[in-house]
N, C-alpha and C positions, 0 to 999 in steps of 0.2 A: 504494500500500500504506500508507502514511504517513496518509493520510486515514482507514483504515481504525482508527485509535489515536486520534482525536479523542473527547476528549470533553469532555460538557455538563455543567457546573457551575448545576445550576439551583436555586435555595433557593425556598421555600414562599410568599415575598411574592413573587417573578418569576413562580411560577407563577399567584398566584391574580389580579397583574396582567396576565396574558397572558388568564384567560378573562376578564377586567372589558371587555380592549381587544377579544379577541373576541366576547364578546358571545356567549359562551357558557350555557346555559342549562341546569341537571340536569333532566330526566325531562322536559323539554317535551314528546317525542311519546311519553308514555308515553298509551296507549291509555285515555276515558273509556268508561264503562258506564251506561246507562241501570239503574233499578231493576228493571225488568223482566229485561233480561239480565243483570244482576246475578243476579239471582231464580234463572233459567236454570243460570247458572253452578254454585251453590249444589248445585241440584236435581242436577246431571248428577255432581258430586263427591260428595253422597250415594249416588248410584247406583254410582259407581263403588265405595266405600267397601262399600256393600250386597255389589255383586260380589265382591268380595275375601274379603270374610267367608264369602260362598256357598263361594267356593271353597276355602278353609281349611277350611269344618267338609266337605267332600267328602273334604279329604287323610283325616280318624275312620275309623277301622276299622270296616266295617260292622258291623251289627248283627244285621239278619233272619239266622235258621236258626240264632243262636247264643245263649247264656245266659252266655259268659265277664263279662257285662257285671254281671250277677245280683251285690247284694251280702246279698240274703236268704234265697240258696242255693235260695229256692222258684220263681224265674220260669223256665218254661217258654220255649225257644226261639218266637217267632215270625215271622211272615210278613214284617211288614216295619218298616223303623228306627224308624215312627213309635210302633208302638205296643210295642216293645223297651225298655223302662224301668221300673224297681225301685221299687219303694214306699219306699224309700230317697233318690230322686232326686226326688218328687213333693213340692215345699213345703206342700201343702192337707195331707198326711198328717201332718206333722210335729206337731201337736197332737194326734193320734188316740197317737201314736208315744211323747211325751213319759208320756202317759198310762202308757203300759206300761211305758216306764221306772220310773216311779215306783210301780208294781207287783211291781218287783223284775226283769222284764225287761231282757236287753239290751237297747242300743238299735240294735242292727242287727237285731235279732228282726223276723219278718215281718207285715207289718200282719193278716194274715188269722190270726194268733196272738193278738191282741188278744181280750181275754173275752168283747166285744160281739159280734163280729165277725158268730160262727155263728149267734147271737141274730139276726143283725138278715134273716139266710140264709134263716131257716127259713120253713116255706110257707106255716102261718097268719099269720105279721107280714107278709111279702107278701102275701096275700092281704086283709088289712087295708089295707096300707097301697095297693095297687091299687085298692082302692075309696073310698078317703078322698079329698071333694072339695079339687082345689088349686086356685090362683089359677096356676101358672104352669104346667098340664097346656099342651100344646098344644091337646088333643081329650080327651074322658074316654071311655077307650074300652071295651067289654064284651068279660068274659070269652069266651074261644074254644075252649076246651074241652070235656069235656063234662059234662050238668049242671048248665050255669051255674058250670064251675070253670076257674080260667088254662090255658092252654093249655103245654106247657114251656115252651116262645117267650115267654112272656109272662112267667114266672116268672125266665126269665135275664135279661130285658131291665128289668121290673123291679129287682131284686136289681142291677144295674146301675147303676141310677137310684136305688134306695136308698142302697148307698153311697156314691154320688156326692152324695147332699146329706147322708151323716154325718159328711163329711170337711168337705163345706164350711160345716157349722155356722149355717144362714141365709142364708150367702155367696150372690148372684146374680152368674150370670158377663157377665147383660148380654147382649141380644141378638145373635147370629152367633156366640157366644166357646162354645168347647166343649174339655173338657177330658180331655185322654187318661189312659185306667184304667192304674191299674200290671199289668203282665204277670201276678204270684202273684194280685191280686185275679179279674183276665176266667178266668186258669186253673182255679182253686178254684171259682169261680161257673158253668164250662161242665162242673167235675165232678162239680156237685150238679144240675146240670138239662142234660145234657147234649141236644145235636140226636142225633133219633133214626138219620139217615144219617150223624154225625158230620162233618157240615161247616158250618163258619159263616162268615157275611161279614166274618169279620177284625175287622179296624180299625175300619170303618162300621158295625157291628153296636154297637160300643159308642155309636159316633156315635146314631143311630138311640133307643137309648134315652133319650139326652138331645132329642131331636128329638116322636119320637111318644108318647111317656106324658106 
């Protein structure tokens, strides 16, 4: 029992003569990495990082079927999260937006309020601007209507692609890059040219007219 009350009186030069006499070494077998698995390493801690984030923004209260998220009181529930977002939440709008401000607008006012707006809606500007040669058309395509006049289909998807380049001001988004309509805009634009069975392809309908005109 007696032994069990021993003790070591050890001070800081005993010790660091004890690893000099062993021949003790810090981090020797600490593991080397080649640049490659270095690389590796890197990569997979991004991924992990990515995943975590994925799964944080899953904790977000969905969105599709609801409008609580709406701060311009005008979006329309839709189908699914992606294209669930406020003309309010869009950065490319924020100049269309300031504008109204300074018109005496609030600035939570909703982008389809703006003076331009219905100007830019109406049939003969689209129909103008449908036949006006672009450099960044995909295809120039012909009326489908009839007549030789837009078809609706043509007019919303148009009207689509209208104000998607009056928000982006010359802006090019760059090949593959495509960017989601605010809810109040797709809704106001499928009020004015509405499908005649009332049903549209959502989300890729807006896609679609950045793609095919």
């Amino acid at each position: 029992m007696a032994e069990a009350n021993v003790q070591f009186d050890m001070t800081e030069v005993d010790f660091f003569n004890l690893m000099l006499d062993s021949d003790i070494q810090g981090y020797l077998y600490e593991p080397e990495y080649s640049e490659e698995e270095l690389k590796v390493i890197e990569e997979e801690e991004a991924a992990a990082a990515a995943a975590q984030a994925l799964a944080e923004d899953d904790d977000e209260p969905p969105r599709a079927g609801l409008n609580s998220w709406c701060n311009c009181l005008l979006c329309s529930p839709m189908d699914s999260n992606e294209e669930s977002i406020c003309c309010n939440e869009v950065q490319r709008c924020q100049f269309r937006k300031e504008e109204m401000v300074e018109s005496g607008l609030d600035e939570d006012t909703c982008i389809t309020s703006h003076p331009s707006f219905w100007a830019l809606m109406d049939s003969g500007v689209l129909d103008t601007y449908f036949h006006t040669p672009r450099v960044n058309w995909k295809r120039q395509p012909r009326p489908a209507g009839r007549n030789g006049r837009l078809s609706i289909e043509q007019y919303r998807l148009t009207a689509y692609r209208h104000f998607l380049e009056w928000i982006l001001r010359g802006e090019r988004l760059g090949r593959g890059n495509r960017l989601v309509l605010p809810a109040c805009v797709v809704q106001a634009i499928r009020t004015k040219y509405p499908a005649e069975d009332g049903q549209y392809r959502g989300f890729q309908e807006t896609l679609d007219s950045q793609d095919d005109l």
